[in-house]
C-alpha positions as CSV (number, residue, x, y, z in Angstrom):
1,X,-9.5,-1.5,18.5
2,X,-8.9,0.1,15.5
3,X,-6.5,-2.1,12.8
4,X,-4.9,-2.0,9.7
5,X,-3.4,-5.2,9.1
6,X,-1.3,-6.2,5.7
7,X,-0.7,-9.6,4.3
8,X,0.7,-11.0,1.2
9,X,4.3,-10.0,1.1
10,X,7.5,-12.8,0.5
11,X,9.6,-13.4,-1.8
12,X,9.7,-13.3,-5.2
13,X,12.3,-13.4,-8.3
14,X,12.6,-10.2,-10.4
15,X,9.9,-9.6,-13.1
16,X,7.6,-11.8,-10.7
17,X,3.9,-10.5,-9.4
18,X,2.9,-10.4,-5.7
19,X,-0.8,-9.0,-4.4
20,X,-0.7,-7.0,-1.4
21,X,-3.8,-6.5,0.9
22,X,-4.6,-4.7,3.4
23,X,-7.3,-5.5,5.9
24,X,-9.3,-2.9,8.1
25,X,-11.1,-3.9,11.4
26,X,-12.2,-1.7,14.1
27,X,-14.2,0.7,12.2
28,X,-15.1,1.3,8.3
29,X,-12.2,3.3,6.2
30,X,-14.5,3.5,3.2
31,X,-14.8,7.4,3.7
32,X,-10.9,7.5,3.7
33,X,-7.9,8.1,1.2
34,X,-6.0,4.9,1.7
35,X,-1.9,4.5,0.4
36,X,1.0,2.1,0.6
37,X,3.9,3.6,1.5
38,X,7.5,1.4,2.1
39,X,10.5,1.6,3.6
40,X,14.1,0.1,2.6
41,X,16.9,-0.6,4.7
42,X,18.8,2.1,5.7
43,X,16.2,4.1,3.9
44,X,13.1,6.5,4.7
45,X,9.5,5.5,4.3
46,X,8.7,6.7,1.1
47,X,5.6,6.8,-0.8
48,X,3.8,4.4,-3.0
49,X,0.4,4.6,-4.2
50,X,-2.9,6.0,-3.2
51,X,-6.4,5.9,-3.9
52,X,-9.2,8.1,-3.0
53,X,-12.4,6.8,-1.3
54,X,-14.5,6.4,-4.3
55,X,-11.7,4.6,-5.9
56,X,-12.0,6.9,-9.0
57,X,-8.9,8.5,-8.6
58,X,-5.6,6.6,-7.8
59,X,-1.9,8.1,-7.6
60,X,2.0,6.4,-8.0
61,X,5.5,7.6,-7.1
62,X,7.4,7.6,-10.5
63,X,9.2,4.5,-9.6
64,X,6.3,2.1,-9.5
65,X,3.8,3.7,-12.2
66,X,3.0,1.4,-15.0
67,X,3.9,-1.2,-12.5
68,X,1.8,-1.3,-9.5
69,X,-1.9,-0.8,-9.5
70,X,-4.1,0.2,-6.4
71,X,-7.3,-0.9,-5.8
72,X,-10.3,-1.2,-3.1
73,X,-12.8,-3.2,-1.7
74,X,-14.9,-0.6,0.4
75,X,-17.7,-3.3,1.2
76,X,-14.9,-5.7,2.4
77,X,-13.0,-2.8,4.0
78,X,-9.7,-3.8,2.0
79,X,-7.1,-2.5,0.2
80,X,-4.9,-3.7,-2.5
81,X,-1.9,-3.6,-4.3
82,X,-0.8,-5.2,-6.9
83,X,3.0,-5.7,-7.9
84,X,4.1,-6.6,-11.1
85,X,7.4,-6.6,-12.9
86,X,8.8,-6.5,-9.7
87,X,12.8,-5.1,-9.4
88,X,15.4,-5.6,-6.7
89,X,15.2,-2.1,-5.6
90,X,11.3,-2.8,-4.8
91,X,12.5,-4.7,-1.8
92,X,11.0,-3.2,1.3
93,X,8.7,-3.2,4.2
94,X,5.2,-1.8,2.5
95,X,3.0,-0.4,5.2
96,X,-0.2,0.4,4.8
97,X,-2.0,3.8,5.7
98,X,-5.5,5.4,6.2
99,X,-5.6,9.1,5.8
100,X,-7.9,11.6,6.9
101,X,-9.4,13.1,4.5
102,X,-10.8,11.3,1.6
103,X,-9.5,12.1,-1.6
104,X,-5.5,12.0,-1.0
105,X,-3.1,10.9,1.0
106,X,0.0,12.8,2.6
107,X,2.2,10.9,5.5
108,X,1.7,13.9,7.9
109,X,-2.4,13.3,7.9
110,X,-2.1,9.8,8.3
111,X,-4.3,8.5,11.1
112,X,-3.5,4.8,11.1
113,X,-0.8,2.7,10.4
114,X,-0.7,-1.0,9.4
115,X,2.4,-3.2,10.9
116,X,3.9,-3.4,7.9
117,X,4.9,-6.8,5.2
118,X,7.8,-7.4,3.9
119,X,8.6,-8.0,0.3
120,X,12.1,-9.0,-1.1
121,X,12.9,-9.3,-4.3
122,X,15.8,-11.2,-5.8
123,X,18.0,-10.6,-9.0
């Protein structure tokens, strides 16, 4: 059974860090694109960040660049996200996705779909 599960979300005070990670199991994802995506309240899932399958290139919605920083493991089968300077309106469920294709990410080639973490962040 193929799995993508997340861990690391909570919550934290604004301007405060939290390390997301996303665990693979089932089969390897190192040939895949992987993102974060999240989804607010009330809100559509939107997109976060994404890395290729190398790891060489990495990409950010406007909101989070400068902030947030992607990264991967391929030899633990992991993915990461790291949130710093964190805001109110970063308060949401972050899932996490494997595409597939391996060099970017878009929500209609996604081929798994983690369960999702939630991170609140307070003002």
């Amino acid at each position: 059974q193929v799995q993508l599960v997340e861990s690391g979300g909570g919550l934290v005070q604004a301007g405060g860090s939290l390390r997301l990670s996303c665990a693979a199991s089932g089969r390897t994802f190192r040939g895949n694109a992987m993102g974060w995506f999240r989804q607010a309240p009330g809100k559509e899932r939107e997109f976060v960040a994404a890395i290729d399958w190398s790891g060489g290139s990495t990409y950010y919605a406007d909101s989070v660049k400068g902030r947030f920083t992607i990264s991967r493991d391929n030899a633990k089968n992991t993915v990461f996200l790291q949130m710093n300077s964190l805001k109110p309106e970063d308060t949401a469920v972050y899932y996490c996705a494997a595409d597939r294709t391996s060099f970017e990410v878009s929500v209609g080639r996604i081929a798994y779909w983690g369960q999702g973490t939630q991170v609140t962040v307070s003002s």
